[in-house]
Each structure stands twice: as structure tokens, then as C-alpha cells.
C-alpha positions, 0 to 999 in steps of 0.5 A: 318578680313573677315568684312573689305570685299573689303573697305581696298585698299592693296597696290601690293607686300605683300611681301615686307610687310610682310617678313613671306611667307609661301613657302620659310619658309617651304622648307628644303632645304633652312634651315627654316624646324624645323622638316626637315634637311637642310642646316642652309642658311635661306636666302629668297634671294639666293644671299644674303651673310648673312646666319644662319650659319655664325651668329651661328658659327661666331658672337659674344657670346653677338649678338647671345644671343640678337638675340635670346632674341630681335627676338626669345623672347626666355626665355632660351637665355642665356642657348642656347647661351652658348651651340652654342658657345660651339659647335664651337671649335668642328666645329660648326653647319652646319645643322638645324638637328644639331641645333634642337639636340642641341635645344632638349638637351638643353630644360627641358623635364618640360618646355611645355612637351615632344614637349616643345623643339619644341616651342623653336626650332620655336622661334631660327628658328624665331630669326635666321630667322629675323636676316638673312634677317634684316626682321623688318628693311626692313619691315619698311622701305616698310611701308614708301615707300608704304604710300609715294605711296599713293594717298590722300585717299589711305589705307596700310593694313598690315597683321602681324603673330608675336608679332615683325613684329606687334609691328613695324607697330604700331610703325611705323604707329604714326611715320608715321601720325606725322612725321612732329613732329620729335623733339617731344617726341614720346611717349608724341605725340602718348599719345596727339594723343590718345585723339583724337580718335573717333568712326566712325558709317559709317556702310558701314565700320563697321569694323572701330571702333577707329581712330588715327588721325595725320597732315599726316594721320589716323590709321583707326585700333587702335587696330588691327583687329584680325581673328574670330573663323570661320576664324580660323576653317578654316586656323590655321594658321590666328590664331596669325594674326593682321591687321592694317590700315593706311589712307593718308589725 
């Protein structure tokens, strides 16, 4: 990421393109802390009505297993969803501490070790998370709204930190450069783009390796550029990271 130097133009406001920040997902006090008690709110809008509780205690056994499956990838769903709904004759979850004790019962002491349950507890935090702030839908919808601010010429970068919110930027990325297309099969149209990469041996932007091009743009990351080992010794947390770029004709 570091070699994109000052050539990729971010557009203002990255927060609405990446609904991961780092302050609210660490404060307890709004629900998003694994290892500290709170409230189960996980709202990153205070005004917002929607909160994890309300999903947990109130929503339909198969929504709640899908959250957890579509948004936590969460191998051990099912189980989980079985205990949460359990738990609501008794009074339900109101606490994430109550949700981390029912995370911890519910996972083998085999699976990832003594702190396997932590993973777990991070993806249901992750799924809940998502769900209560309909993270991949607003998301995508800034990405068009970002690049229909573009001027010709103009780049979107975006830094993702998870396998889904990745997944929506490339997806969206092809809908984007084609858009004109809209009665094509999607996947025939992104395989037909495919054959039209090309390398760019501009060493001023060295770091373009591959291009995607389209009738309304070009993906100037066809993979996605991901942080080197330095990068990573010096912030753990750019570990899972993935940069993606777009360019406006």
C-alpha cells in the first residue's frame, strides 16, 4: 500500500467507505468490546433504533442463524443460533458479557485452543455488527455515490479489513465500469472484461500491475493490493487489509 505513495486521489470521508472505525468498535460502552461488558447497542449511529439486542432476543431463528452464517462466516452457526434463541424464555441477552459466556459455552475447548472462543466471539460481534448498521449495503451505495463524484480522470480508493466488505468493492467495482450493460449476465461480462487486462509499465505508478477496463471506467487493481511485511511489523492491525482502485474515464 505504501508504494501507491501520493498517485491514488482518496475521495474525503472514509468513513462512509469503510464502516469499520476503529473508535467506536473499541468502546464498550456501545457494545463492540469482546473482552469488555456493555450494553449489547452496537449501533455506530446513536440515533439509530436498530440494536444487537433486538435482533438476538427478537428476530427469527432462521435470520439470526443467517446473520451469523452471511456476516460472521461462522462454521458453528447453527449451534449458537440454537442457544440464543434458548436463552430468550429466561429473559434473553442484554450485555455482550452474557453473549461472550454463552460464545464461550457454546465452543470446544478443541477448536483454535483454550482462546478458540475468542475468534468466535470476534466473528458474532462482526455478524451483529454488520447486521445493526446494514454496514455492506451502505457501503455500496457510497461507492457509487463517490464515483458518480468523480471527475474524468478521478480515482476511489478503498481500504477494506474483512473478507465481505472486500468481496462488495470488487463486485461492485465491474458493476460499476459496466453499468451501461444491465441486461448482460454479470459473470459473462466480468469473464469478457477479464480478457482485456493489460499491464501498465508507467514506473511513476509501478504499483498498477493489472487493469480492468470497462465503457464507464478502469479497475486499476485487479487483485488488490495488500500490505507489505514492514507495513505489517509496524501496525498489526494492516494485516487483513486490501486496497482496491477505480479510475472514471
Amino acid at each position: 500500500m505504501k508504494s501507491c505513495g501520493g498517485q491514488v486521489n482518496t475521495i474525503p470521508g472514509e468513513h462512509t467507505l469503510n464502516p469499520y472505525r476503529k473508535e467506536p468498535v473499541n468502546n464498550a460502552k456501545r457494545g463492540f468490546s469482546v473482552l469488555s461488558n456493555g450494553p449489547l447497542d452496537m449501533r455506530m449511529d446513536p440515533q439509530a433504533s436498530l440494536k444487537a439486542a433486538d435482533i438476538l432476543n427478537s428476530w427469527p431463528d432462521a435470520e439470526v442463524g443467517r446473520i451469523l452464517r452471511e456476516y460472521g462466516e461462522e462454521s458453528n452457526w447453527h449451534s449458537l443460533q440454537k442457544k440464543i434463541v434458548k436463552a430468550r424464555p429466561n429473559g434473553g441477552l442484554h450485555s455482550t458479557g452474557e453473549l461472550v459466556d454463552l460464545i464461550r459455552n457454546s465452543t470446544s475447548r478443541t477448536k483454535g485452543g483454550r482462546q478458540g472462543w475468542i475468534k468466535t466471539a470476534t466473528r458474532v460481534f462482526q455478524a451483529l455488527r454488520i447486521a445493526v448498521n446494514d454496514e455492506l449495503k451502505t457501503l455500496e451505495d457510497s461507492l457509487y455515490a463517490c464515483f458518480d463524484c468523480l471527475g474524468s480522470g478521478g480515482r476511489l480508493a478503498v481500504i477494506s479489513f474483512h473478507s465481505l466488505e472486500d468481496r462488495i468493492v470488487k463486485q461492485t467495482f465491474l458493476k460499476i465500469i459496466n453499468k451501461n450493460g444491465e441486461d448482460e449476465n454479470e459473470e459473462e461480462r466480468c469473464t469478457w472484461k477479464s480478457r482485456e487486462i493489460k499491464v501498465d509499465n508507467d514506473e511513476k505508478e509501478a504499483w498498477i500491475k493489472q487493469m480492468v477496463h470497462g465503457c464507464n471506467g478502469t479497475i486499476l487493481t485487479k487483485r488488490p493490493i495488500t500490505p507489505s511485511q514492514e507495513e505489517e511489523r509496524l501496525n498489526c492491525r494492516s494485516r487483513s487489509a486490501k486496497l482496491r482502485v477505480i479510475q472514471k474515464v
